[in-house]
C-alpha positions as MATLAB code, in Angstrom:
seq = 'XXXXXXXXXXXXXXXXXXXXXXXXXXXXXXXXXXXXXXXXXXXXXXXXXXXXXXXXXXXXXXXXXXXXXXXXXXXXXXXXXXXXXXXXXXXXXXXXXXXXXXXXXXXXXXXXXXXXXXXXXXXXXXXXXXXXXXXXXXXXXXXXXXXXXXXXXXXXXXXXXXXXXXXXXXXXXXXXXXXXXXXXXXXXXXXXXXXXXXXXXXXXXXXXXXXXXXXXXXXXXXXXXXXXXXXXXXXXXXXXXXXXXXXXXXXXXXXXXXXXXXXXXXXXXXXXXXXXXXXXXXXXXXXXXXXXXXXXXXXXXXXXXXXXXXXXXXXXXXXXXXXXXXXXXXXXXXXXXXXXXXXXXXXXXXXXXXXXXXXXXXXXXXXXXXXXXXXXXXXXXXXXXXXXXXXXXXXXXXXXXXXXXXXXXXXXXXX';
ca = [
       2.902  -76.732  -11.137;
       2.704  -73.122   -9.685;
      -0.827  -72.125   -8.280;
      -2.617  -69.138   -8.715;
      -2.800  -66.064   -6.083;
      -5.512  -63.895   -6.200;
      -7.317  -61.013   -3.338;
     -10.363  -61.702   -1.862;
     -10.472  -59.358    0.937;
      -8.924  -55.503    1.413;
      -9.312  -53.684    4.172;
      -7.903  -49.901    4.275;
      -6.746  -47.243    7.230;
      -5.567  -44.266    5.189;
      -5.144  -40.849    6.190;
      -7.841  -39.605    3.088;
     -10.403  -42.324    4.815;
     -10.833  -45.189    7.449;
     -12.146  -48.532    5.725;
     -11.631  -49.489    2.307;
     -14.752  -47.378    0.682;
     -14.582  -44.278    2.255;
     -10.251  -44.825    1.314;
     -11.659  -45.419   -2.115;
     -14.208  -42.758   -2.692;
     -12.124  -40.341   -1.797;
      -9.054  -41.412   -3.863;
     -11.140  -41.862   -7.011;
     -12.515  -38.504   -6.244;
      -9.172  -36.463   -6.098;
     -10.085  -36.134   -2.308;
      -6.474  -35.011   -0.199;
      -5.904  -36.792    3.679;
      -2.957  -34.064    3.918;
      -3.287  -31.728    7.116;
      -1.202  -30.359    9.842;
      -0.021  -32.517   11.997;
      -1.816  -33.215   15.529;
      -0.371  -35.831   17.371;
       1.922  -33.380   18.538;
       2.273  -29.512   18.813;
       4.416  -29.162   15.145;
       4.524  -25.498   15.696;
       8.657  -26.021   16.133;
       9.399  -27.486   13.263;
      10.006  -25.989    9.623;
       7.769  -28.922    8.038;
       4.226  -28.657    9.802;
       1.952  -30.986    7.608;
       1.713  -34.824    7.523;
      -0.584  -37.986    5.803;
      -2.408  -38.190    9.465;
      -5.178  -40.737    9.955;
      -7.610  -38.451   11.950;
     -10.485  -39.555   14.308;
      -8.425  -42.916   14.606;
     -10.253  -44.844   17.785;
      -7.261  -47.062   18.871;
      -8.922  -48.303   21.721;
     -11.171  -49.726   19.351;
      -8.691  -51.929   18.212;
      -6.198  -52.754   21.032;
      -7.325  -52.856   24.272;
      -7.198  -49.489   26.854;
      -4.425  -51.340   29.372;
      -2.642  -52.823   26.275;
      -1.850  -49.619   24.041;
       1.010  -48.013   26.116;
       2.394  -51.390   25.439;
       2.412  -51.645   21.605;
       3.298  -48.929   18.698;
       0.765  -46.798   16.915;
       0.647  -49.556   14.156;
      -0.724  -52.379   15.573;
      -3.918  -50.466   15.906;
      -3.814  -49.116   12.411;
      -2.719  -52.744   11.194;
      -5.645  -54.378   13.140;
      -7.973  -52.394   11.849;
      -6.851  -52.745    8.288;
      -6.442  -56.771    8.936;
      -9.758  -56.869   10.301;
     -11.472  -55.452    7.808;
      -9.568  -57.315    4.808;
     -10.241  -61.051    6.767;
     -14.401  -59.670    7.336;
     -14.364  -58.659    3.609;
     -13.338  -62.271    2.406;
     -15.621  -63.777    4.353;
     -13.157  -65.373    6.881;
     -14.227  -66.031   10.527;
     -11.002  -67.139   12.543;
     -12.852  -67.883   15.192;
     -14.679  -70.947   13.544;
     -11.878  -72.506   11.910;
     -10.132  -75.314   13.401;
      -6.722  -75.268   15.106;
      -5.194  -77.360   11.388;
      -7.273  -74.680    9.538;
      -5.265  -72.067   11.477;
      -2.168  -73.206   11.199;
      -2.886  -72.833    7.312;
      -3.157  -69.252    7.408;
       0.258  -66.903    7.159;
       0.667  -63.631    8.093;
       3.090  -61.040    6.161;
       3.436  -57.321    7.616;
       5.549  -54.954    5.164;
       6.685  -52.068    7.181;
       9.890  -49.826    7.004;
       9.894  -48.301   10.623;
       7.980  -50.506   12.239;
       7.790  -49.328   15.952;
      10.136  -46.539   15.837;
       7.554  -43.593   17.253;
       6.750  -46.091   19.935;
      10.784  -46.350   20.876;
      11.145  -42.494   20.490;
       7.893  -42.739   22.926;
      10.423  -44.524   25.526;
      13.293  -42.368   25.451;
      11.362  -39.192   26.112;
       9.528  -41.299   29.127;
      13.167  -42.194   30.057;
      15.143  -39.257   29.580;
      11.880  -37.005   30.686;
      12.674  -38.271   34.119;
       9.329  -40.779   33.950;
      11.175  -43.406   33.939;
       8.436  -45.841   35.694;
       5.807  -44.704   32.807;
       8.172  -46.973   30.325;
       6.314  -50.200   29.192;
       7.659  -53.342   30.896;
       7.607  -54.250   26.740;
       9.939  -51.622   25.406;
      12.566  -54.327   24.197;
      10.347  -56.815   22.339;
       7.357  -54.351   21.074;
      10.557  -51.897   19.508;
      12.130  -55.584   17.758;
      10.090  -54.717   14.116;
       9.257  -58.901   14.125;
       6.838  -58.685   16.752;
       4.248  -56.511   14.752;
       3.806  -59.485   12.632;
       2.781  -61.993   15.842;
       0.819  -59.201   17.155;
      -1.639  -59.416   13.482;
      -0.869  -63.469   14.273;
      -2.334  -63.157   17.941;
      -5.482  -60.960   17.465;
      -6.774  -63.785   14.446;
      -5.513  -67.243   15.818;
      -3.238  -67.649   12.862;
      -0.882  -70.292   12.983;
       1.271  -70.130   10.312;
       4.244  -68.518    9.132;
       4.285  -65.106   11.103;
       7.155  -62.559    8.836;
       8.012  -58.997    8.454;
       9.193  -57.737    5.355;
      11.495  -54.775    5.833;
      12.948  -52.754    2.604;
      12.136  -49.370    2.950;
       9.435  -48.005    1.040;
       9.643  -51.261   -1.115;
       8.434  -53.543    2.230;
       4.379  -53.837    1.561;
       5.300  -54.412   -2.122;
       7.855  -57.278   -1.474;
       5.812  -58.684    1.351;
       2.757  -59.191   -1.296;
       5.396  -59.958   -3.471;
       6.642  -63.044   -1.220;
       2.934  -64.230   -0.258;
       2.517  -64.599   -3.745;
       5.415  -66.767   -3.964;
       4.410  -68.601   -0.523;
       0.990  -69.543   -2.677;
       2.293  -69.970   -5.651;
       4.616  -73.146   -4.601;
       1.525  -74.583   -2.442;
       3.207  -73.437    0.943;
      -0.162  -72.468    2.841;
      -3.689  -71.928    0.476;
      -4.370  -68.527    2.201;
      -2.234  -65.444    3.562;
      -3.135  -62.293    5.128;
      -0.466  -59.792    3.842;
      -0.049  -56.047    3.736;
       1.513  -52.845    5.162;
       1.666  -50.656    8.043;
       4.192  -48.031    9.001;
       3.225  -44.831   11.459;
       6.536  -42.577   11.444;
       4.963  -39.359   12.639;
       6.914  -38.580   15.311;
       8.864  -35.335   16.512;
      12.268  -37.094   15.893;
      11.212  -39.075   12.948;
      10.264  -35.986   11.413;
      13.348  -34.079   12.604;
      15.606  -36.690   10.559;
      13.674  -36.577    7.502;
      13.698  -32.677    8.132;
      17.901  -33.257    8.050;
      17.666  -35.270    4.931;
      16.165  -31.980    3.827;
      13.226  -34.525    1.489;
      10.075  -32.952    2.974;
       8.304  -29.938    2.042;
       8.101  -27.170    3.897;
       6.439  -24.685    1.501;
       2.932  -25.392    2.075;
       2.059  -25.542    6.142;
      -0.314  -23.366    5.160;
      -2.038  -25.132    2.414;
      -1.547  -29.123    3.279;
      -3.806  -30.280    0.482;
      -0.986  -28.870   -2.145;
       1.718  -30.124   -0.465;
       2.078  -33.516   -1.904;
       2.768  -32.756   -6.148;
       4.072  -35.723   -7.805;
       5.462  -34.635  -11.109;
       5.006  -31.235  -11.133;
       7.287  -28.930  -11.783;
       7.329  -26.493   -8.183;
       7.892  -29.519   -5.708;
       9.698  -29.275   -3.244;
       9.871  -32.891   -1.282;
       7.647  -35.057   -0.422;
       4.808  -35.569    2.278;
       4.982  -37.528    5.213;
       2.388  -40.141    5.554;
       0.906  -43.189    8.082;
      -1.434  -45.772    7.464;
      -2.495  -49.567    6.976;
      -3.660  -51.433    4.188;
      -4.203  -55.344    4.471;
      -5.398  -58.281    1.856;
      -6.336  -61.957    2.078;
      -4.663  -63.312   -0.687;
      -5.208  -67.524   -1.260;
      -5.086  -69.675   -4.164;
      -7.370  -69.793   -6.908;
      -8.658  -73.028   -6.571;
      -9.292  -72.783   -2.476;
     -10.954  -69.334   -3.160;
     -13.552  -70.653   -5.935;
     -14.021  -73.825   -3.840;
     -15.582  -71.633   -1.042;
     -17.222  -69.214   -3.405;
     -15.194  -66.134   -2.493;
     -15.545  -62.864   -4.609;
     -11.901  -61.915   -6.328;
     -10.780  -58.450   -6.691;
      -7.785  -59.475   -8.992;
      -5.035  -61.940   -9.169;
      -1.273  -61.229   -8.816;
       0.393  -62.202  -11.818;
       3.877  -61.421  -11.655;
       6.291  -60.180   -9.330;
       9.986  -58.916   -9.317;
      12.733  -57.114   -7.663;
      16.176  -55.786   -8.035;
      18.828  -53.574   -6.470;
      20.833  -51.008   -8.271;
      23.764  -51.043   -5.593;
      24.570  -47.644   -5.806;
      23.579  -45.395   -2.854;
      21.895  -44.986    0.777;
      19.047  -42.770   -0.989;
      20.053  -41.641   -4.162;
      18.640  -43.472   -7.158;
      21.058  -44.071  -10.332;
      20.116  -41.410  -13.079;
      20.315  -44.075  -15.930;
      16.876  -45.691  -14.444;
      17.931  -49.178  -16.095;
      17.621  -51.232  -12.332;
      13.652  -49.746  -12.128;
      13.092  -50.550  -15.425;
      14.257  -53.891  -15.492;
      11.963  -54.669  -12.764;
       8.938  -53.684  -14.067;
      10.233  -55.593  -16.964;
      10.794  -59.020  -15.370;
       7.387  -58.551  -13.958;
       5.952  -58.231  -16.751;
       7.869  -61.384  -17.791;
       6.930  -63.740  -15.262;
       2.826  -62.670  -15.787;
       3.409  -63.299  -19.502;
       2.388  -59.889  -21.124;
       4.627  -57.384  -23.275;
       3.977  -53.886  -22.254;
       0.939  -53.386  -24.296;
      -0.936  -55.718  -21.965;
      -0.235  -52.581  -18.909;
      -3.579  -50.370  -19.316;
      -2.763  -48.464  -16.041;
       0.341  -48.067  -13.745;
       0.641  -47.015  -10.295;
       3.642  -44.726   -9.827;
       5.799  -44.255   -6.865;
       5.293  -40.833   -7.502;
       6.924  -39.555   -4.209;
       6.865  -35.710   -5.263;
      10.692  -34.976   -4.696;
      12.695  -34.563   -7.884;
      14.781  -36.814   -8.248;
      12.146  -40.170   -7.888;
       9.467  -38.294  -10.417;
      12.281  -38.033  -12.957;
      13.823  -40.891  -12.578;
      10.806  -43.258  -12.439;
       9.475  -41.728  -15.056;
      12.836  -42.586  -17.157;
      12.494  -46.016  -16.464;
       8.948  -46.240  -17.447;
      10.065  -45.374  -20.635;
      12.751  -47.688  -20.643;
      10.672  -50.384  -19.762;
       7.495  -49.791  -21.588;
       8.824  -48.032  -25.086;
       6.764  -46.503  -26.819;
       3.919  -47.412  -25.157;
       4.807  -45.451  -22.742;
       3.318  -42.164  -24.067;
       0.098  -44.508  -24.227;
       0.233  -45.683  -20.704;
      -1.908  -43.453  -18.149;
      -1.015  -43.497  -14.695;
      -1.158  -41.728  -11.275;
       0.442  -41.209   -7.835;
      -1.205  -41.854   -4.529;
       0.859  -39.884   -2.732;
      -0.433  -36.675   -4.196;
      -3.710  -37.740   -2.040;
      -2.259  -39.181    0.772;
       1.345  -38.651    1.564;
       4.441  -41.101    1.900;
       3.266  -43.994    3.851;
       6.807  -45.186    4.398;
       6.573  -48.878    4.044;
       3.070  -49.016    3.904;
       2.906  -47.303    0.683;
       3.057  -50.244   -2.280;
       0.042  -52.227   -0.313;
      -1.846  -48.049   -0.843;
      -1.136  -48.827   -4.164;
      -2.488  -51.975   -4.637;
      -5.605  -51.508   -2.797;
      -5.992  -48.209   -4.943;
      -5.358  -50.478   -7.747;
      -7.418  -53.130   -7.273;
     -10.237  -51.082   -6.249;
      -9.741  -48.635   -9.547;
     -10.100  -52.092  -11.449;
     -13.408  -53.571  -10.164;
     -14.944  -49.717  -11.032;
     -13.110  -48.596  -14.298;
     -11.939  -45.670  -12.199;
      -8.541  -44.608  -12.109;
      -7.518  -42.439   -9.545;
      -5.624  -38.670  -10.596;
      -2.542  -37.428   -9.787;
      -3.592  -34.164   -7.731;
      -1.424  -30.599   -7.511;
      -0.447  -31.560  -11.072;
      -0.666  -28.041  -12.251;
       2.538  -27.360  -14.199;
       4.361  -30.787  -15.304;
       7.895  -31.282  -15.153;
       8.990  -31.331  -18.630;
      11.478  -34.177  -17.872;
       7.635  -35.277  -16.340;
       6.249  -35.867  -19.936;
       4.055  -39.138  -19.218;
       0.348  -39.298  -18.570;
      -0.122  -39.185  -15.033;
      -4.088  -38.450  -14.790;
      -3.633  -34.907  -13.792;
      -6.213  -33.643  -11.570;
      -9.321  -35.560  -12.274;
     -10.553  -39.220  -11.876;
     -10.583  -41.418  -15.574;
     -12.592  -44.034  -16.957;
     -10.404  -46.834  -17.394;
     -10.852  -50.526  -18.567;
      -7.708  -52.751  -18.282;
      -7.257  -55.761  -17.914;
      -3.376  -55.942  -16.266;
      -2.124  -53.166  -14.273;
       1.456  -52.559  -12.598;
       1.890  -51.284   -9.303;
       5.784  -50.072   -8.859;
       7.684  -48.867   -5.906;
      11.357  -47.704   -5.568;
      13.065  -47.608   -1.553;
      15.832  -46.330   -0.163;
      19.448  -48.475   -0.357;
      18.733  -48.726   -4.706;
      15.789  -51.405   -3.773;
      13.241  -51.430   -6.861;
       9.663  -53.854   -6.553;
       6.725  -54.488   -9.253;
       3.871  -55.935   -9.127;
       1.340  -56.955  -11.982;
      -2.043  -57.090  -11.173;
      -4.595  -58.705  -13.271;
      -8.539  -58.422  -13.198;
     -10.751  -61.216  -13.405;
];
């Protein structure tokens, strides 16, 4: 019989707020974490503005002598974890060694450590060579950000990252889900980090020629999912982290439930490196089969969390395939895009929505779509334009589209 997976702890680094309340009071109140860029002088570059978590203390998280030694995301993925494993009323540090070995940890991230490896070829090829960390090889191997999250808690069991692109938080919920489901460990702590802002991260995304460069001079427009004068999409960073266990072991201890995941799918169109297929069947479909597998037609969906990315072709795409999968509903169906608040997150960016999510569900809030000021008219859906929502649903889907055709869906139910 398949068990039950539900949240009982979030925890939240985001570039609109540090810790999951200030990251929610400022996305249910339209609030923007878009600004130019200040980890390094940007005043080179044709794109100027990022998603930047400011007044980030990582020596809070990672000790002084340690941080030349790991990437920018284990702090932000700490901090995230930390607060998540506090918030479901976890203490690692009482539990037994069999208690810990119960306990899995699943990172979704898309770079990784990249901006840490960029970090050691300007060291090396900046003629400070003896300023490289002893650690360059395994801290730049992505699978070590996963037994760093392992190593600060104790936890003993399963220790994965999920890398697919901007799809990687969503599938690694996606697979703890599973993990719990089939009575692999009662309790995982699962989410998303990714910290790409970086002078040669940037520069490639610059060649790609995906990011904005219109608005340097107004950040807080720069991200516009939907709308009809975007121009590419934001850059973002950021961490957000759940405890997700079984139904049963969470009621047993008396733990307070956000939601439950209810159904989870994913697919591959096979078509390009970046481009989606215009047809939108391979998106649809997965929102579809996740639908499916939690048991609900499309009626059921009373709020959806879009991709949204603000370049062209995702907006119109996705929002094809939301009509393909959802009918005529679809025209009923309000949703919004977190990156109009907050940037692209990279990796990170499905575990945004689902925190976003979750949270919108406990306080009949849903979150707007900001810089929606003239809709694409291939943009014809309800995407909360501008201002918060009262909403009361009971199922919600939270979709995300990556690079290489990969498509992910989650469904989200409150209880």
């Amino acid at each position: 019989m398949k068990r039950r997976a539900v949240i009982t702890g979030i925890g939240a680094v985001s570039p609109n707020g540090i810790g999951r309340e200030n990251f929610w009071q400022a996305t249910r109140l339209g609030n923007s974490g878009v600004r130019r860029i200040t980890r390094f002088d940007p005043a080179g570059f044709q794109v100027q503005i990022a998603g930047e978590v400011a007044d980030f203390d990582e020596n809070a998280q990672v000790e002084a002598k340690d941080r030349p030694h790991v990437s920018r995301c284990v702090p932000l993925g700490v901090a995230a974890a930390r607060e998540a494993v506090a918030d479901a009323g976890m203490e690692p540090h009482r539990m037994t060694r069999e208690e810990l070995r119960g306990v899995g940890v699943l990172v979704g991230s898309g770079g990784g450590s990249q901006e840490f490896t960029e970090e050691q070829y300007r060291l090396y090829y900046g003629g400070k060579e003896k300023q490289c960390s002893v650690y360059t090889i395994p801290t730049s191997t992505i699978g070590t950000l996963a037994s760093e999250m392992s190593m600060r808690f104790g936890f003993r069991g399963l220790s994965h990252i999920v890398s697919t692109g901007c799809t990687s938080s969503t599938d690694a919920i996606g697979y703890a889900y599973r993990n719990i489901q089939w009575g692999t460990l009662p309790w995982m702590l699962v989410g998303g980090v990714d910290a790409p802002i970086a002078p040669l991260i940037l520069r490639g995304f610059m060649v790609m020629r995906i990011l904005t460069s219109n608005w340097n001079k107004e950040p807080e427009r720069g991200s516009r999912p939907f709308s009809r004068d975007r121009s590419g999409f934001v850059l973002g960073e950021g961490a957000w982290f759940f405890v997700m266990e079984e139904y049963e072991h969470a009621r047993a201890r008396g733990a307070h439930i956000y939601g439950e995941i209810a159904g989870y799918a994913s697919t591959c169109e096979a078509y390009h490196r970046v481009r989606l297929e215009e047809c939108g069947e391979e998106p649809a479909r997965t929102m579809e089969m996740a639908m499916e597998e939690a048991g609900i037609g499309p009626e059921s969906i009373g709020y959806i969390n879009y991709h949204g990315t603000s370049t062209e072709l995702n907006d119109r795409i996705e929002t094809r395939a939301t009509r393909l999968a959802f009918n005529g509903h679809a025209y009923r169906l309000a949703g919004s895009s977190l990156k109009s608040l907050i940037g692209h997150p990279q990796g990170a960016c499905g575990a945004a929505g689902v925190a976003a999510t979750l949270l919108g569900m406990r306080d009949g809030v849903a979150p707007p779509t900001i810089n929606l000021e003239d809709p694409d008219p291939e943009c014809d859906l309800d995407y909360i334009p501008n201002e918060p929502r009262k909403i009361d649903c009971e199922y919600a889907l939270a979709n995300c589209i990556a690079f290489g055709s990969k498509n992910s869906a989650l469904i989200l139910r409150k209880l």
